[in-house]
PyMOL Python script that loads the backbone (N, CA, C, O; Angstrom):
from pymol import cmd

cmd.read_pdbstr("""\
ATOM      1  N   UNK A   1      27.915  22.385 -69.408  1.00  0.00           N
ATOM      2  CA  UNK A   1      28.208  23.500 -70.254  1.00  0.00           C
ATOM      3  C   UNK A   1      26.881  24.050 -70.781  1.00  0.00           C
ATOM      4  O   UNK A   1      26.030  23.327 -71.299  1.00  0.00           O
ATOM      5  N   UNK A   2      26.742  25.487 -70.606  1.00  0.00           N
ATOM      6  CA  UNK A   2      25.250  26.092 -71.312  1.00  0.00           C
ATOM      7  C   UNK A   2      25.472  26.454 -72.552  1.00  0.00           C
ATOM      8  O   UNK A   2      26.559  26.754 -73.045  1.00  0.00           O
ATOM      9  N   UNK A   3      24.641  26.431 -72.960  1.00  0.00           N
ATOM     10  CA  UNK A   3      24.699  26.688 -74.694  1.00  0.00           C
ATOM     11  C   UNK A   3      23.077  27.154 -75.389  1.00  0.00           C
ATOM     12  O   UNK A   3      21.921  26.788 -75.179  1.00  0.00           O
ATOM     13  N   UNK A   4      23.467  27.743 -75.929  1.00  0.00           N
ATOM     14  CA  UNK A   4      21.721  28.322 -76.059  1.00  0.00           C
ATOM     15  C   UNK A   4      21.817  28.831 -78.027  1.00  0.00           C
ATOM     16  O   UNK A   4      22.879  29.013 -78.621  1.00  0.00           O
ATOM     17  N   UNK A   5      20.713  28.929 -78.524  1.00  0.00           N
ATOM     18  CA  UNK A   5      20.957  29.258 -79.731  1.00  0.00           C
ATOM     19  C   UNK A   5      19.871  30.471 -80.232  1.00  0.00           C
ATOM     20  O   UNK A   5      18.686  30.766 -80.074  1.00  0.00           O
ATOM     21  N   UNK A   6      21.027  30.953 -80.914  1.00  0.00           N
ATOM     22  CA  UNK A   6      20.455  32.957 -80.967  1.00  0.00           C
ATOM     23  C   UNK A   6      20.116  33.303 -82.580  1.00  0.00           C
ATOM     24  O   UNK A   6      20.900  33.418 -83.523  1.00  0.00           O
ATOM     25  N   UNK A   7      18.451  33.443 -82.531  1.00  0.00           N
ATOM     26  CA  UNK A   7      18.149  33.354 -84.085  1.00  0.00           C
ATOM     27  C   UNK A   7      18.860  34.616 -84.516  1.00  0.00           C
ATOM     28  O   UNK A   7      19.413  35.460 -83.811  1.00  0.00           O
ATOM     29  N   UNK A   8      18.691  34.545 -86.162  1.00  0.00           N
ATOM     30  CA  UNK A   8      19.618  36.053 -86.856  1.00  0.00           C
ATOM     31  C   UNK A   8      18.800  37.261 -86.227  1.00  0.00           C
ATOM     32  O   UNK A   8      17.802  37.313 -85.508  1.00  0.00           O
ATOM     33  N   UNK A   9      19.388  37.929 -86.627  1.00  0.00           N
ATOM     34  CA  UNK A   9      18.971  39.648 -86.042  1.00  0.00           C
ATOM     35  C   UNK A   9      18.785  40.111 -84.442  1.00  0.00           C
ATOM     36  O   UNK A   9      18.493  41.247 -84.068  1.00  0.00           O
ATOM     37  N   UNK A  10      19.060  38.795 -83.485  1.00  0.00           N
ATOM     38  CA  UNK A  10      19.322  39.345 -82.300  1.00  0.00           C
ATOM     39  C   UNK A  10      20.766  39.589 -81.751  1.00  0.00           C
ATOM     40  O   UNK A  10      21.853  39.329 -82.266  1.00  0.00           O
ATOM     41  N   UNK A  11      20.453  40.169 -80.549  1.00  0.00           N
ATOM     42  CA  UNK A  11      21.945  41.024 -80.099  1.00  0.00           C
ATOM     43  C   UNK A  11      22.121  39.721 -78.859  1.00  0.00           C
ATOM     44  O   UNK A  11      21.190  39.179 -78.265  1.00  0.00           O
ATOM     45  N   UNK A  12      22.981  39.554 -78.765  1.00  0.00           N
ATOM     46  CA  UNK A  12      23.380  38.713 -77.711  1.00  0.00           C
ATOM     47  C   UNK A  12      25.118  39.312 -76.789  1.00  0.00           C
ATOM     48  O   UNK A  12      25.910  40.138 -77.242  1.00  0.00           O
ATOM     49  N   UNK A  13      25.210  38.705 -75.728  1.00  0.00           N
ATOM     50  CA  UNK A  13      26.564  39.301 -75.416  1.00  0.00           C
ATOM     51  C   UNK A  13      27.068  38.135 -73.797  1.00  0.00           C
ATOM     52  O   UNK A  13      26.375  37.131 -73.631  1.00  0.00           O
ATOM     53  N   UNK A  14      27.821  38.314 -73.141  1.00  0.00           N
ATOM     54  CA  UNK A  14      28.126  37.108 -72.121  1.00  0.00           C
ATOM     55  C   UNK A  14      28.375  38.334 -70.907  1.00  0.00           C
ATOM     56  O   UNK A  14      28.535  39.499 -71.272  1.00  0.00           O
ATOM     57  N   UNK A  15      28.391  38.020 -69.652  1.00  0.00           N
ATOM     58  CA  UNK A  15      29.090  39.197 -68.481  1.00  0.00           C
ATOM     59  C   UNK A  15      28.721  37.683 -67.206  1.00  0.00           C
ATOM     60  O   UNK A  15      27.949  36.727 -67.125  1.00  0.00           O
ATOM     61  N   UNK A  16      29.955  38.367 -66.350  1.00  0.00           N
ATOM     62  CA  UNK A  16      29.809  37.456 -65.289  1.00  0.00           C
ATOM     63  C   UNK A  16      29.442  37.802 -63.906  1.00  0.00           C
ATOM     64  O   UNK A  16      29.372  39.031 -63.915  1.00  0.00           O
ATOM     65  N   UNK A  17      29.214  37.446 -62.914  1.00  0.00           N
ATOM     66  CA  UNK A  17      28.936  38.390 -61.645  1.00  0.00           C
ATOM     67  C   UNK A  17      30.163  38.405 -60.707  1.00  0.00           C
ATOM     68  O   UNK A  17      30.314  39.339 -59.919  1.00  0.00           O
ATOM     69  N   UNK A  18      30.831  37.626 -60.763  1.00  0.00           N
ATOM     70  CA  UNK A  18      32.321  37.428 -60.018  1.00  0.00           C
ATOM     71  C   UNK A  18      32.863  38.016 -60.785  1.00  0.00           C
ATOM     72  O   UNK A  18      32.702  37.706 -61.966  1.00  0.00           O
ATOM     73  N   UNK A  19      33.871  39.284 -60.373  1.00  0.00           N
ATOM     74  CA  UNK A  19      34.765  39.628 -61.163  1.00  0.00           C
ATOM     75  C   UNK A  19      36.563  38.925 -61.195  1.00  0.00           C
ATOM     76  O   UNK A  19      37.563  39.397 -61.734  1.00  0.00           O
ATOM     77  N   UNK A  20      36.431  37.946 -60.570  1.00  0.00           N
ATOM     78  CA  UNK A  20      37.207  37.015 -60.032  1.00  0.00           C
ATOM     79  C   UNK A  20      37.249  35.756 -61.172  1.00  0.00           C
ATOM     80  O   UNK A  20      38.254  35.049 -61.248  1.00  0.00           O
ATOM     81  N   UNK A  21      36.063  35.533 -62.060  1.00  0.00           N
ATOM     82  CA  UNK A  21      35.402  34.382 -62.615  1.00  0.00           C
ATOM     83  C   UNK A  21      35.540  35.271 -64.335  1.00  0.00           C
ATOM     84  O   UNK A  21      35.707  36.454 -64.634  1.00  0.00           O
ATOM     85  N   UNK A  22      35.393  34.164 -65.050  1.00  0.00           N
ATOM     86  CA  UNK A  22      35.660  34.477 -66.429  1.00  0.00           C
ATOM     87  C   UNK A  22      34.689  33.698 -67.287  1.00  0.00           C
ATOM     88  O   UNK A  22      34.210  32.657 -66.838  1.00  0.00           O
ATOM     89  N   UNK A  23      34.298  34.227 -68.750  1.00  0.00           N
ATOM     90  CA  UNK A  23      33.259  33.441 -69.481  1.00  0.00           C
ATOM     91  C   UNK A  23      33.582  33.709 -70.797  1.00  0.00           C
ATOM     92  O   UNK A  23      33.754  34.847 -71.233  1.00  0.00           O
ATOM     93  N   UNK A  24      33.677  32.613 -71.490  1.00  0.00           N
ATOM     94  CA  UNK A  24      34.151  31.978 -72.952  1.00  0.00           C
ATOM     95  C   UNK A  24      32.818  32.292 -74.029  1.00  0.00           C
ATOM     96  O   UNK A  24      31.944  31.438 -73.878  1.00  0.00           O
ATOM     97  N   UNK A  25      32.594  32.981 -74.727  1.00  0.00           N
ATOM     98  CA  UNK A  25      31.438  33.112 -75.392  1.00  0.00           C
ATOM     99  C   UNK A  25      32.234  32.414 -76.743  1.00  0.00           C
ATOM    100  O   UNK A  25      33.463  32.416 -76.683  1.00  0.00           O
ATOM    101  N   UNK A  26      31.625  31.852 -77.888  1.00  0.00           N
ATOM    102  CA  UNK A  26      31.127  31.727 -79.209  1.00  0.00           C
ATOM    103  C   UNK A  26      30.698  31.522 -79.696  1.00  0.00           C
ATOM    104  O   UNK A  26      29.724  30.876 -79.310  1.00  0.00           O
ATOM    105  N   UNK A  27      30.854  31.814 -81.300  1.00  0.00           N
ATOM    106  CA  UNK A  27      29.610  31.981 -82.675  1.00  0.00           C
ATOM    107  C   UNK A  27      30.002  31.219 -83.281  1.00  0.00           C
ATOM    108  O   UNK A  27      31.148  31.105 -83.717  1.00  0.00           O
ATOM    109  N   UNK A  28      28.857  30.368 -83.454  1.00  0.00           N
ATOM    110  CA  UNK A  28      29.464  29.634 -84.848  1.00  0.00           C
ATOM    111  C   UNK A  28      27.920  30.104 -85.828  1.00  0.00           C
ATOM    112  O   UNK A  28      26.948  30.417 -85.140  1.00  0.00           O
ATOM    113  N   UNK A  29      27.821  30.122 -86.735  1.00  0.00           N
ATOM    114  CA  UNK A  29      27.207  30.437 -87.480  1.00  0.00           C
ATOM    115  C   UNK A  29      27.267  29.702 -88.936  1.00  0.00           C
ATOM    116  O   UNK A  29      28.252  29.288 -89.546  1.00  0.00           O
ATOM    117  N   UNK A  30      25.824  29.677 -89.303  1.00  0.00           N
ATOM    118  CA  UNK A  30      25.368  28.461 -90.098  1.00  0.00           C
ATOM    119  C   UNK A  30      23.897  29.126 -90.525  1.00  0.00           C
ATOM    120  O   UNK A  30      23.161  29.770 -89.777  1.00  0.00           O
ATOM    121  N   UNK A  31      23.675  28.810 -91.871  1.00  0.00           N
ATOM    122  CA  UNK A  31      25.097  28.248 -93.037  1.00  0.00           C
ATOM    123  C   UNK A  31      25.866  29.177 -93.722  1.00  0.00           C
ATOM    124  O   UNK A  31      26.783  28.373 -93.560  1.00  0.00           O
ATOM    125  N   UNK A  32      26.331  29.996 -94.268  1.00  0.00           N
ATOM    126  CA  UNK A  32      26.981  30.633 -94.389  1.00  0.00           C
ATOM    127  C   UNK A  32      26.813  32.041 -93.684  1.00  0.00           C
ATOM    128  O   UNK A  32      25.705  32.451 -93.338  1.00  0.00           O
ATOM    129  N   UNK A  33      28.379  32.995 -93.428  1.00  0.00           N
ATOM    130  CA  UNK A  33      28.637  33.950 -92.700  1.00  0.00           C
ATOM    131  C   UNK A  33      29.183  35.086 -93.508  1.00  0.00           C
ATOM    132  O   UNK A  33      30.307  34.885 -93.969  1.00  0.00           O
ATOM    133  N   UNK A  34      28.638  36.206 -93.770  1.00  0.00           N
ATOM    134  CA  UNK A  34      28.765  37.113 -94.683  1.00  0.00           C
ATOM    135  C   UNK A  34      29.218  38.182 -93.606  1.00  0.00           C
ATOM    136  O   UNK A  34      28.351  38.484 -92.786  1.00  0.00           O
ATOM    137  N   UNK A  35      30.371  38.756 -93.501  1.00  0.00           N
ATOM    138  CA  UNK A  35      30.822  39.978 -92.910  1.00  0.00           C
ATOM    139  C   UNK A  35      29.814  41.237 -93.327  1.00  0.00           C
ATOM    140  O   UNK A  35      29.040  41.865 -92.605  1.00  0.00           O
ATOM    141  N   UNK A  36      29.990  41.328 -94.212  1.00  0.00           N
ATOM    142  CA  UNK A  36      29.049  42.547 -94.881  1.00  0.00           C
ATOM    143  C   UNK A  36      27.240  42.299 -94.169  1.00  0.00           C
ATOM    144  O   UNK A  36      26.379  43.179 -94.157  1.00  0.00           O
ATOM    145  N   UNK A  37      27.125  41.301 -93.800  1.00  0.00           N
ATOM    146  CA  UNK A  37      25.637  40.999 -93.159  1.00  0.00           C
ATOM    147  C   UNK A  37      26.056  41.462 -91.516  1.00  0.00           C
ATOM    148  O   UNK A  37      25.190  41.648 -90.662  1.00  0.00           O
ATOM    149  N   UNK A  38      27.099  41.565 -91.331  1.00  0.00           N
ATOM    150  CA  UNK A  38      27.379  41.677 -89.637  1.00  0.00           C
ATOM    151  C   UNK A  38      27.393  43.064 -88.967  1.00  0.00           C
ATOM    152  O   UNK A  38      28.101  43.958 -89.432  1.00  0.00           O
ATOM    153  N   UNK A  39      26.705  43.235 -88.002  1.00  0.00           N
ATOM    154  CA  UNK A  39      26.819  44.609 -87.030  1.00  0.00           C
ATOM    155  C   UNK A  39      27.187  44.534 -85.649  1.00  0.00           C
ATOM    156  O   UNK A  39      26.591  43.761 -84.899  1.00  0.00           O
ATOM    157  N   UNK A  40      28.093  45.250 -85.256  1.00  0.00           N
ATOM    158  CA  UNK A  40      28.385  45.055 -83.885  1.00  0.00           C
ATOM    159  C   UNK A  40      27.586  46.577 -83.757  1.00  0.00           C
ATOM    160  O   UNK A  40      27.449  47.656 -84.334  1.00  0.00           O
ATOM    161  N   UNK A  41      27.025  45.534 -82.120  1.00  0.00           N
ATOM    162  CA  UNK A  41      25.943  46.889 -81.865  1.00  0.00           C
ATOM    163  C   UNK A  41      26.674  47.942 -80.822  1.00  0.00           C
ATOM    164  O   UNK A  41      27.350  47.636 -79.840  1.00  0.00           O
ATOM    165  N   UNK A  42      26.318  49.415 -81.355  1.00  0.00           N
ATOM    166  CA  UNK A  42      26.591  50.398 -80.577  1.00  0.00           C
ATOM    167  C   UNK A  42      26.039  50.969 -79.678  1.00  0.00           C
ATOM    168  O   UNK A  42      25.013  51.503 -80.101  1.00  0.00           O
ATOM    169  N   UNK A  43      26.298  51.233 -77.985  1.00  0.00           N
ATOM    170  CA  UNK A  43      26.125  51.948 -76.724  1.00  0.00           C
ATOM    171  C   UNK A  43      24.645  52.574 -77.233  1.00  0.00           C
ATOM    172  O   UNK A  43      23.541  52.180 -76.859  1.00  0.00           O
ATOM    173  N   UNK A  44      24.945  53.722 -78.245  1.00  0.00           N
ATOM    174  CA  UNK A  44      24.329  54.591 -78.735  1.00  0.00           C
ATOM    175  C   UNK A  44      23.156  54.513 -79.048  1.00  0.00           C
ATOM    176  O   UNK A  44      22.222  55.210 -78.651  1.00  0.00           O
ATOM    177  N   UNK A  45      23.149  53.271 -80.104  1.00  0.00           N
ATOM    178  CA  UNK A  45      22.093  52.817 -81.058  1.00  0.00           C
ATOM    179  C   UNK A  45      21.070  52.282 -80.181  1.00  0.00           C
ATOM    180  O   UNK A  45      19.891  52.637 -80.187  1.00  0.00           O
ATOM    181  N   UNK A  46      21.656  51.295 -79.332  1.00  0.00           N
ATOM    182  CA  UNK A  46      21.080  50.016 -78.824  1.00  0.00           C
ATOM    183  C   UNK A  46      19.892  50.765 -77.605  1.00  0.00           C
ATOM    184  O   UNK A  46      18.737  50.394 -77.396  1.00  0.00           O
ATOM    185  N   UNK A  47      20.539  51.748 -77.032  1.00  0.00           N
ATOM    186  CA  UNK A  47      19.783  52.401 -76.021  1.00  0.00           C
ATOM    187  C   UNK A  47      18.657  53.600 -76.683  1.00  0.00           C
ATOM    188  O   UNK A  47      17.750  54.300 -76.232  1.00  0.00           O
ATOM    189  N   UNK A  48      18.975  53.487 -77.336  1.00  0.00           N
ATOM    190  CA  UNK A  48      17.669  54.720 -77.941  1.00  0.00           C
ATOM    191  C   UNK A  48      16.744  53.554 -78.656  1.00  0.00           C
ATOM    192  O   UNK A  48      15.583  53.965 -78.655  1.00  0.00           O
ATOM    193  N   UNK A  49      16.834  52.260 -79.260  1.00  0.00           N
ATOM    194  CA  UNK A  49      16.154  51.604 -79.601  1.00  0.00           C
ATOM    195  C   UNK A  49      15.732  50.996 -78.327  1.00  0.00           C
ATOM    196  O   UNK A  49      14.517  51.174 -78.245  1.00  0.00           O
ATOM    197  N   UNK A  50      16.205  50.309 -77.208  1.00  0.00           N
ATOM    198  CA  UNK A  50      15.618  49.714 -76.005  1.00  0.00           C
ATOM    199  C   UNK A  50      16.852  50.467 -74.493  1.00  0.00           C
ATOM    200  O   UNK A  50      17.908  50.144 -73.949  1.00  0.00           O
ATOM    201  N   UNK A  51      15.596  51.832 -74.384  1.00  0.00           N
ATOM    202  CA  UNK A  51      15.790  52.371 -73.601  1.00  0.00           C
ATOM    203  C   UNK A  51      15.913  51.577 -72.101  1.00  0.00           C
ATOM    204  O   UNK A  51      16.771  51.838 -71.258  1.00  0.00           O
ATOM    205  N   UNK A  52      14.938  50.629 -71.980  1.00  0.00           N
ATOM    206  CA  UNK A  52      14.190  50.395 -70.755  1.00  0.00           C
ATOM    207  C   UNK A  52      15.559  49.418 -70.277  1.00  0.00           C
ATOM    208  O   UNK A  52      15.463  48.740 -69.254  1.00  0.00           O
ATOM    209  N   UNK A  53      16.998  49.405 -71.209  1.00  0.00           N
ATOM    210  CA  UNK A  53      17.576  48.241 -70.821  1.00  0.00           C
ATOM    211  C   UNK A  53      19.481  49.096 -71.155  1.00  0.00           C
ATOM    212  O   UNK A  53      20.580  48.664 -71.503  1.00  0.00           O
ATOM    213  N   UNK A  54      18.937  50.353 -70.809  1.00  0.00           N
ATOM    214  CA  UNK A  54      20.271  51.398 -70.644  1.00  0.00           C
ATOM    215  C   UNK A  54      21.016  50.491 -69.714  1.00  0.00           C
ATOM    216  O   UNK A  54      22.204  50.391 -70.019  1.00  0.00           O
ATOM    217  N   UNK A  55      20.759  50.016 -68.989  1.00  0.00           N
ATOM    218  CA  UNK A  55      21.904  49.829 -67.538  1.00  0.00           C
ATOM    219  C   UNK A  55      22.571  48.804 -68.019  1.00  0.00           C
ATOM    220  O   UNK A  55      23.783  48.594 -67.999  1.00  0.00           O
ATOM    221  N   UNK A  56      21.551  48.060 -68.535  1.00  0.00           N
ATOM    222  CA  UNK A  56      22.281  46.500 -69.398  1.00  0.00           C
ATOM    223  C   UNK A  56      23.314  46.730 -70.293  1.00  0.00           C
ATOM    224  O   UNK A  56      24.426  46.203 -70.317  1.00  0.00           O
ATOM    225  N   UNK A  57      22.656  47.888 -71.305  1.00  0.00           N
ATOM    226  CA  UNK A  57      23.840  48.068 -72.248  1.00  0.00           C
ATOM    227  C   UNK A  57      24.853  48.832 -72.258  1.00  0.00           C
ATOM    228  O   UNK A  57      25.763  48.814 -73.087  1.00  0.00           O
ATOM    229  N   UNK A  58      24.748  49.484 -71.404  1.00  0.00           N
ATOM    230  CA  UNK A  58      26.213  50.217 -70.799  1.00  0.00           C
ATOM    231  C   UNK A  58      26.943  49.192 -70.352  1.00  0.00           C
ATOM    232  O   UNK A  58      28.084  49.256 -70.807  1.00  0.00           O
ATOM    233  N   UNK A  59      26.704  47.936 -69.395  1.00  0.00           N
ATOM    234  CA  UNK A  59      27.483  46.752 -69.379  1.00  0.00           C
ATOM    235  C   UNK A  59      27.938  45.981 -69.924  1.00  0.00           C
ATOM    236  O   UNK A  59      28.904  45.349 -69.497  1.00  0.00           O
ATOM    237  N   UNK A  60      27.351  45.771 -71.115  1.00  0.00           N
ATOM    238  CA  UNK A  60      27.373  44.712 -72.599  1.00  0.00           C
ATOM    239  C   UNK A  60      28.572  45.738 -73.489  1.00  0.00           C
ATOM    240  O   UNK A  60      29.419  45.209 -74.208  1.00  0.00           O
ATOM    241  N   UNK A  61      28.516  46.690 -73.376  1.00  0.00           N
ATOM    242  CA  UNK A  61      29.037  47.659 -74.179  1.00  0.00           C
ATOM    243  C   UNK A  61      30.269  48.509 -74.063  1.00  0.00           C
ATOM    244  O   UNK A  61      30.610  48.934 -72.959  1.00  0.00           O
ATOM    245  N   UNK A  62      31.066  48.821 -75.337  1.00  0.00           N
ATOM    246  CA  UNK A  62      32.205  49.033 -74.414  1.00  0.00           C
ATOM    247  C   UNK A  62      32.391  50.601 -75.870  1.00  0.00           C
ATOM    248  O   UNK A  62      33.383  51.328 -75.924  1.00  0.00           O
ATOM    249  N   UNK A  63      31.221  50.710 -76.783  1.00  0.00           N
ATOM    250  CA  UNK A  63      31.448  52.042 -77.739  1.00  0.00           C
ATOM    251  C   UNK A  63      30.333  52.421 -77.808  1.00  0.00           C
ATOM    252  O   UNK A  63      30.063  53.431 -78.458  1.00  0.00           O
TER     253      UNK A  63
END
""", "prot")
cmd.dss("prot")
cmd.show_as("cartoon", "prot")
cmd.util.cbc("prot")
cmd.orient("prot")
């Protein structure tokens, strides 16, 4: 099982190459989890901040 750990303020996301095949992502988060601290990142945002990775985030992205 892979497991990797994602400091605060990065964007992370899961995609598979088989569209046949499926992938389980979660967060656990520690030590405490403040909604009001949380952003789901937007199509929009994400590509005008890291252009060079449009193709990625049109895939990661679904607004």
């Amino acid at each position: 099982m892979f497991q990797a750990v994602v400091k605060a303020g990065c964007w992370f996301g899961a995609t598979v190459n088989d569209p046949q095949s499926y992938s389980l992502v979660g967060c656990t988060v520690h030590p405490g989890f403040d909604f009001n601290d949380f952003e789901l990142g937007k199509r929009e945002e994400l590509t005008k901040c890291y252009p060079q990775h449009q193709s990625l985030i049109e895939k990661m992205t679904r607004i």
